[in-house]
N, C-alpha and C positions, 0 to 999 in steps of 0.2 A: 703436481706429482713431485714427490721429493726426490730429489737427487744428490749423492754426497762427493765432495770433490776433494779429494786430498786432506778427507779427515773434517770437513767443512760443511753441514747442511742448505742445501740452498732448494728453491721450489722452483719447477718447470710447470709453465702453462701448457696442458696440451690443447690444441684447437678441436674446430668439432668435427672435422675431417680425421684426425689422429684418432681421437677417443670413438669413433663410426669405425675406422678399420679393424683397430682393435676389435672393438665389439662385435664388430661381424666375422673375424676368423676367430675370436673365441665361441661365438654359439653355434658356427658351423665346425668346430673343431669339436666339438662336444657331443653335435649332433650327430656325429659318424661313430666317433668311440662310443656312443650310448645305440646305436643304431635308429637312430627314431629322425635320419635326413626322409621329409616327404619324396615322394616318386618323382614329383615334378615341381622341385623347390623352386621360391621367387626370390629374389633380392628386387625391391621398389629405394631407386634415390633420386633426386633432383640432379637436373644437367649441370648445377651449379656444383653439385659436388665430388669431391674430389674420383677422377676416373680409375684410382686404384683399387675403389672398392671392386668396382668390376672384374679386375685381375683377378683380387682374393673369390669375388662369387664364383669366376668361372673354375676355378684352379680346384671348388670342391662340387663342380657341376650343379651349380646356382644361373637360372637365366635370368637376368636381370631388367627390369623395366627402367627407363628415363621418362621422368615424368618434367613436367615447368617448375618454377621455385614455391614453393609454401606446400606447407605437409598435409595438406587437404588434399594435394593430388595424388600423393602416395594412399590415403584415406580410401579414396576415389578409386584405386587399383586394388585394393583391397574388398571395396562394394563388387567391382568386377569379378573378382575370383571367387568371391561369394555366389553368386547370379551362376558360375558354371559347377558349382558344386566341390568347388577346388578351394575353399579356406584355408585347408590345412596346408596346401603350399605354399603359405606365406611364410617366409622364414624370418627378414629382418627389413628393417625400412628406416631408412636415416637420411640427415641433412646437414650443410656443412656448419650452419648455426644450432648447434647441440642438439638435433630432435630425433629420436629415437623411440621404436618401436615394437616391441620380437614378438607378437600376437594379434589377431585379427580381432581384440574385443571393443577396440575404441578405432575412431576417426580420423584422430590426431594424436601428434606427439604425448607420451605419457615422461612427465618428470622423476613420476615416483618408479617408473619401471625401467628407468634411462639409471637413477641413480641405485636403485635395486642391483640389476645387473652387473655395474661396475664394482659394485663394492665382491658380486661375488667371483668375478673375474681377478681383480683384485689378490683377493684370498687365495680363489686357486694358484694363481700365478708366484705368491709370497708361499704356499707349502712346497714349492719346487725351489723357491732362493731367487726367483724372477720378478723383477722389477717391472712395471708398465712400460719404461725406459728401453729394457733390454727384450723385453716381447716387440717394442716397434721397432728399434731397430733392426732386428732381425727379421721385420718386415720387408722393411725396406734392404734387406743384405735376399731374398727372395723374387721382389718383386719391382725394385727400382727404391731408389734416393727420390723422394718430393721435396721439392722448396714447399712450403705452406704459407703464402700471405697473402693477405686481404688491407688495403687500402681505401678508404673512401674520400669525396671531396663534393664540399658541398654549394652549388650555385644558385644563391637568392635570385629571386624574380624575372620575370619575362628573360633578361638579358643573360641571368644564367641558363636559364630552360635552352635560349637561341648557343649558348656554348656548347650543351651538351650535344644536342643535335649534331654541330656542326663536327665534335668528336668522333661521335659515329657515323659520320659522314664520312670522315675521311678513313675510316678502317674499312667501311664498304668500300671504297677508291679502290686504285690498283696500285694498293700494299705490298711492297713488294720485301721488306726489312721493319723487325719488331727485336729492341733492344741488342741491334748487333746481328741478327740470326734469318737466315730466309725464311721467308714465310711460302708453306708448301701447301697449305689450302686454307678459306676464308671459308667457316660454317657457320651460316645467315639464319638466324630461327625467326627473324623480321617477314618472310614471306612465308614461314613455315616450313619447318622440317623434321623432316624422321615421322613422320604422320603426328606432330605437338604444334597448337595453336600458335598464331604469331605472334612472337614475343619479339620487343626488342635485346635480344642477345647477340654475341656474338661469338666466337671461337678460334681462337689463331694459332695450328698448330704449326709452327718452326720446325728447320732441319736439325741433326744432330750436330753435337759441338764434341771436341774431340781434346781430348783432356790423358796426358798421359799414356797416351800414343793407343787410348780405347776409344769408339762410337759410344754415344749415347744419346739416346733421345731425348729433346726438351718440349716441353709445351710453355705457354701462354694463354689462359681465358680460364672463364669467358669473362666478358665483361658486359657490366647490362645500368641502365640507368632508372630511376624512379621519379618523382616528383621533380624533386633538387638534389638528386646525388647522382654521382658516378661511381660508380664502384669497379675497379678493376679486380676482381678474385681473383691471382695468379697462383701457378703451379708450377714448377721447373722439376720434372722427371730424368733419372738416369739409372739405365738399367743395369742392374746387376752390379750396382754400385754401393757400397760401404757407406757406410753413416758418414765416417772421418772421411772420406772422400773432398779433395780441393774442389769437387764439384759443388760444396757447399759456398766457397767464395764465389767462383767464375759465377756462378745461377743467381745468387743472390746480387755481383752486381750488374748484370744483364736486366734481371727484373726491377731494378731500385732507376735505372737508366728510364725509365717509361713516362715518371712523371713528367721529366724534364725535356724528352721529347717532342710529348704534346705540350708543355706550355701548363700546367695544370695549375693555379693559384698557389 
């Protein structure tokens, strides 16, 4: 995404959480001014991704499903609403690794209708003089400030497999401080929850940090592991808070603190 600084062109990466919110309050924003929102619209995303979209679904009365990570699950939610007669309440279905969906006609993520949509998002947004830039921030000036980053680290063989465990071993423990911030509930999807298969994830939402004599709430997670990796997805939330918010430093190094706590390679 380009952005110009003081007469200077430079490009901004937006991740697949930024470029999912977008996307979902422009074709929900669209959808009302054109009238054509179903009666009983879905928003379908993975737990891994970012929890604002939820904000934006509910904010244009979107119920949202959380499905496990890979977009066969979201596929999968879509066979369901099929099966009751209800397809057309499918409105959008994304992931926080670029996958993207706004039609019940395929199973999985569609590339060509991910980069379709942006371009005409895009467009609308540049005959108003609005940049992608200034449509998320003003996202975020709505619905809260996200930190967005994703970290991974990768542990060869047996010995790494026995580190990762022993990582998530101790966030099951009794956690009681994550990057500085109390930790005010541990959600375990290891024995299942929310009625979603057991997975190893995890979820660490922290209390609020307080920045300029305002509350705001932070989060942490989830964090989940594969083969040989770890991946901590983090997020750091604040409501009602401005782009340019100092909340950009204090979150970002709260979250950067994590590797070094656990010891990470």
């Amino acid at each position: 995404m380009p952005e110009s600084t003081e007469g200077i062109s430079e490009y901004e990466l937006l991740t697949g959480n930024q470029t999912g919110m977008l996307l979902l309050d422009y074709i929900c924003s669209q959808r009302v001014k054109h009238g054509k929102m179903p009666a009983d619209p879905v928003m379908v995303k993975t737990i891994v991704t970012m929890d604002m979209g939820e904000q934006i679904a509910t904010h244009y009365g979107l119920r949202t499903i959380n499905v496990l990570t890979g977009f066969k699950f979201i596929g999968e939610q879509i066979g369901k609403l099929e099966e009751q007669g209800k397809a057309d309440s499918y409105v959008f279905g994304f992931e926080e690794s670029y996958g993207y969906l706004t039609g019940s006609y395929v199973r999985d993520k569609d590339g060509v209708d991910g980069a379709y949509m942006i371009c005409e998002m895009f467009s609308y947004y540049a005959t108003k003089g609005i940049s992608l830039l200034d449509k998320l921030d003003e996202l975020y000036k709505t619905y809260g400030y996200c930190l967005n980053t994703l970290h991974s680290y990768e542990f060869d063989g047996s010995a790494g497999f026995a580190k990762m465990q022993s990582i998530m071993q101790a966030f099951r423990g009794d956690i009681k401080e994550f990057g500085g911030k109390k930790v005010v509930k541990l959600l375990d999807y290891a024995s299942g929850l929310d009625g979603l298969p057991k997975r190893l994830y995890l979820k660490c939402p922290v209390r609020s940090i307080r920045l300029q004599l305002r509350s705001r709430s932070c989060k942490y997670g989830p964090h989940r592991t594969s083969s040989n990796q770890f991946s901590p997805a983090r997020a750091g939330c604040c409501r009602a808070c401005a782009a340019a918010c100092p909340c950009r430093t204090a979150l970002h190094t709260a979250v950067c603190a994590f590797p070094r706590e656990w010891r990470f390679p």
